[in-house]
C-alpha positions as CSV (number, residue, x, y, z in Angstrom):
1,X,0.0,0.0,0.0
2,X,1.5,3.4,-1.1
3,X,1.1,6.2,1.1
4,X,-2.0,8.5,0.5
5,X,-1.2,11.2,-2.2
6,X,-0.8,14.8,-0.5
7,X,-3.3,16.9,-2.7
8,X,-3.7,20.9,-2.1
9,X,-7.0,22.1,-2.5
10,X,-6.5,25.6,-3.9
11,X,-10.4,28.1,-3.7
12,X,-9.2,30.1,-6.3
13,X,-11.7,33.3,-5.5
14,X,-11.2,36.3,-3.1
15,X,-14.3,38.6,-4.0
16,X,-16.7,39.7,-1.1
17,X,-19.6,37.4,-1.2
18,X,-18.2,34.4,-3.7
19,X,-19.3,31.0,-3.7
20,X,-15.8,29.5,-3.5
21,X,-16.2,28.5,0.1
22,X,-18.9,26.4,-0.2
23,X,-18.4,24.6,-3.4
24,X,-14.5,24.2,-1.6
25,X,-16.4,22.7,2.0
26,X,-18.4,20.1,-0.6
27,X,-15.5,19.2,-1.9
28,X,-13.4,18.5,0.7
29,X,-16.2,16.4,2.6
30,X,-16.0,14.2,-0.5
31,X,-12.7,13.7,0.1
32,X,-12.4,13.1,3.2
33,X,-13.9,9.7,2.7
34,X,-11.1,9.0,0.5
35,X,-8.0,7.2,2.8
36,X,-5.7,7.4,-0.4
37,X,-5.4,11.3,-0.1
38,X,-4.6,13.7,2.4
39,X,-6.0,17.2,1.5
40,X,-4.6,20.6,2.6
41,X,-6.5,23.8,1.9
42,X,-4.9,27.1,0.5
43,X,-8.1,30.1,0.1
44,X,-6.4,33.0,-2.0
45,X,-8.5,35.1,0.2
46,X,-6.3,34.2,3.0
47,X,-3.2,34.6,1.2
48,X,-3.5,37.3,-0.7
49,X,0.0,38.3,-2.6
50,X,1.7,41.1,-3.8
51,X,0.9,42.2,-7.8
52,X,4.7,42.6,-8.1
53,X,5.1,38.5,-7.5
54,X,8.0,39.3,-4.9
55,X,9.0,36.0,-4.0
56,X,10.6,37.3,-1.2
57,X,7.4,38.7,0.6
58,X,6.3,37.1,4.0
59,X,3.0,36.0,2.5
60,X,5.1,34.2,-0.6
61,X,7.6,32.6,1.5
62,X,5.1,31.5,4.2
63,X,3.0,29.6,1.7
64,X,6.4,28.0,-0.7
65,X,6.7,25.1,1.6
66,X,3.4,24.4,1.4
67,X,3.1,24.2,-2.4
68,X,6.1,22.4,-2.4
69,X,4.6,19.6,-0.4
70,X,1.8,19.0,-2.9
71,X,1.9,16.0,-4.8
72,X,-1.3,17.0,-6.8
73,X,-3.7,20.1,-7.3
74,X,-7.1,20.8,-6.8
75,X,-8.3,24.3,-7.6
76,X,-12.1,25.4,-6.8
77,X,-12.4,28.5,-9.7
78,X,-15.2,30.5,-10.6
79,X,-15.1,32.2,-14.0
80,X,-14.8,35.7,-14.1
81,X,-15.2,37.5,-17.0
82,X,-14.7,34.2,-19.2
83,X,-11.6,33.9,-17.3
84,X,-9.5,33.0,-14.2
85,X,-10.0,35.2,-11.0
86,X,-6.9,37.8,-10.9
87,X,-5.8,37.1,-7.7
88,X,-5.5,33.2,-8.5
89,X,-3.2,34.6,-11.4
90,X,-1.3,35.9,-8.8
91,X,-0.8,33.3,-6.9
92,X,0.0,31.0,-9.5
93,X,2.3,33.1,-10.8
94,X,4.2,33.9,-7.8
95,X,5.8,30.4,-7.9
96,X,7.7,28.6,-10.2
97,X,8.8,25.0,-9.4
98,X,5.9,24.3,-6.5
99,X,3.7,23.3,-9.6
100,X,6.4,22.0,-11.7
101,X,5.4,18.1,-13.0
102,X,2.8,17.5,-10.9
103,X,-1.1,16.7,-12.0
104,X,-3.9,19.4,-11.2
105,X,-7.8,18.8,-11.1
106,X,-10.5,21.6,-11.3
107,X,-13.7,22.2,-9.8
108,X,-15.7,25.0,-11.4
109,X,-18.7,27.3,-11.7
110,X,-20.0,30.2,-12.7
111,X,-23.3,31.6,-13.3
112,X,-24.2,30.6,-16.9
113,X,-24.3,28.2,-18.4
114,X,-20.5,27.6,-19.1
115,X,-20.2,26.7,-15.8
116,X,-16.5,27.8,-15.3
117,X,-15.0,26.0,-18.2
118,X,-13.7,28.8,-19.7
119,X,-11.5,29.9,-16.8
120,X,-10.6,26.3,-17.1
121,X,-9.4,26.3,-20.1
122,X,-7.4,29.0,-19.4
123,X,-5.7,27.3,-16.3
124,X,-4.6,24.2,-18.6
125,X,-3.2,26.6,-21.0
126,X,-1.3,28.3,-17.8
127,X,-0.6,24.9,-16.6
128,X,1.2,23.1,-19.2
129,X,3.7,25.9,-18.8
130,X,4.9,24.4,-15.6
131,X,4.5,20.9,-17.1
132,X,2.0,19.8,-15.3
133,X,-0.8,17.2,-16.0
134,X,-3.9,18.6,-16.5
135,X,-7.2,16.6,-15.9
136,X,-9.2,15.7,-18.7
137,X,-12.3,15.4,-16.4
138,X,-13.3,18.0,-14.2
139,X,-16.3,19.0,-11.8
140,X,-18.7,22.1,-12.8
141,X,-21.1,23.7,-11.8
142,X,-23.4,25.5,-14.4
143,X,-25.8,28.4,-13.0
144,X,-24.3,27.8,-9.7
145,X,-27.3,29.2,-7.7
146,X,-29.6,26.7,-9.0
147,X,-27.2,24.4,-7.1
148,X,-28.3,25.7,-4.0
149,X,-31.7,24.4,-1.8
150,X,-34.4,26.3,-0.6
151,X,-32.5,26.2,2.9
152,X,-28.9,27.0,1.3
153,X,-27.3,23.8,0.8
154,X,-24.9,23.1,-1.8
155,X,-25.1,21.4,-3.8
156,X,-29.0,20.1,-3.5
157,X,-28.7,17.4,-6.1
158,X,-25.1,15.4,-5.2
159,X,-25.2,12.3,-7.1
160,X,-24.0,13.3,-10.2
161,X,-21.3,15.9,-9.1
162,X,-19.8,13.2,-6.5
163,X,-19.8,10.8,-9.7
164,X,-17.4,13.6,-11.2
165,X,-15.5,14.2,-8.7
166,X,-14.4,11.0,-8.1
167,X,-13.8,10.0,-11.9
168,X,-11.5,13.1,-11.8
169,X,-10.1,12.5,-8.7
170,X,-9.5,8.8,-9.3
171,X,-7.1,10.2,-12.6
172,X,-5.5,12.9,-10.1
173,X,-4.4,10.3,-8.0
174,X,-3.2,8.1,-10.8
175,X,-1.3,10.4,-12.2
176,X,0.3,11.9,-8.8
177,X,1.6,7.9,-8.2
178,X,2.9,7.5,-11.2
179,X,4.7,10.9,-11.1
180,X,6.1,10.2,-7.3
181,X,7.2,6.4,-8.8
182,X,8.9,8.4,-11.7
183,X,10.8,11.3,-10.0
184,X,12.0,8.8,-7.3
185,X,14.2,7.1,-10.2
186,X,14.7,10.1,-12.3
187,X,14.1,14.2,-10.8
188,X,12.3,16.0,-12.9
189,X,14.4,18.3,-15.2
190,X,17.8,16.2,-14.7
C-alpha cells in the first residue's frame, strides 16, 4: 500500500460574497472519505499576494513550503469575465517549481451556463507551462445558484457531481503515483 497522495485544495476566489467556500467545503467532505489522499487547503482570500510576485514577501515565503509539499492540485475556480479570477493569477504566478510536474484537477462554476469552463481552459493553458498534467475530467457547476436548496445547501442534487468528482479525482491520484514512482528514479528536469 502506497502512502496517500498529498493533494492541495486551492479556492481560487477572493471577492466579497463568492461562492468558493462552499463549493470548496463540498469538496473537501468528499474527500475526506477518501484514505488514499490527504488534503490541505490554500483560500487565496487568506493569502492574498503582492501584484509585483516578490518571491521574497512574508506571505510568498510562508506559503512556498506548502506548495512544495503538494503532490497533486485541486483548484475550486469561478469564472470571471470568461476567465481565471486575478488574484488566483497571482498566486500562481508567484511560484515557479511548486507546480512543476505535478497533476492538477478543477472544480468550477460560474453563473451561466459555461459553468467555469472557460477559466478552465485558461488554467490548462497556464498549466502546461509548468508541465503539469492537466485533468481531462473535471467538476462544474453551471448556473451555480440553482445548485443551491431552498434552505442554502450546496449542492441540492449530489449524485451526479460526487460521480465527477471522483472520476477526476481517481485520474488525479493516478497520475500523482505515477509521477512520485517516476521522479524517485529520475528528478524531474535532470
Amino acid at each position: 500500500m502506497t502512502s496517500p497522495v498529498q493533494v492541495t485544495l486551492i479556492i481560487g476566489s477572493a471577492r466579497d460574497g463568492r461562492l468558493a467556500p462552499d463549493v470548496a467545503a463540498w469538496f473537501r467532505q468528499l474527500a475526506a472519505r477518501r484514505d488514499d489522499l490527504t488534503l490541505d487547503v490554500v483560500d487565496v482570500a487568506d493569502a492574498l499576494l503582492p501584484a509585483d510576485l516578490d518571491p521574497n514577501h512574508p506571505r510568498t515565503t510562508a506559503l512556498r513550503p506548502r506548495l512544495t509539499a503538494a503532490e497533486a492540485f485541486v483548484l475550486v475556480v469561478p469564472e470571471y469575465n470568461r476567465s481565471v479570477p486575478g488574484p488566483l493569477k497571482t498566486l500562481i504566478d508567484s511560484f515557479q517549481s511548486e507546480w512543476q510536474a505535478k497533476p492538477v484537477g478543477f472544480v468550477s462554476y460560474g453563473l451561466s451556463m459555461a459553468g467555469g469552463v472557460r477559466a478552465v481552459e485558461h488554467l490548462r493553458q497556464i498549466f502546461a507551462e509548468f508541465h503539469c498534467v492537466g485533468m481531462k475530467d473535471v467538476v462544474t457547476f453551471p448556473r451555480i445558484l440553482e445548485h443551491y436548496d431552498t434552505e442554502g445547501r450546496f449542492p441540492a442534487e449530489p449524485e451526479g457531481a460526487e460521480a465527477a468528482a471522483k472520476l477526476m479525482l481517481d485520474q488525479l491520484l493516478w497520475w500523482a503515483r505515477a509521477l512520485r514512482e517516476a521522479k524517485t528514479v529520475h528528478p524531474y528536469g535532470t
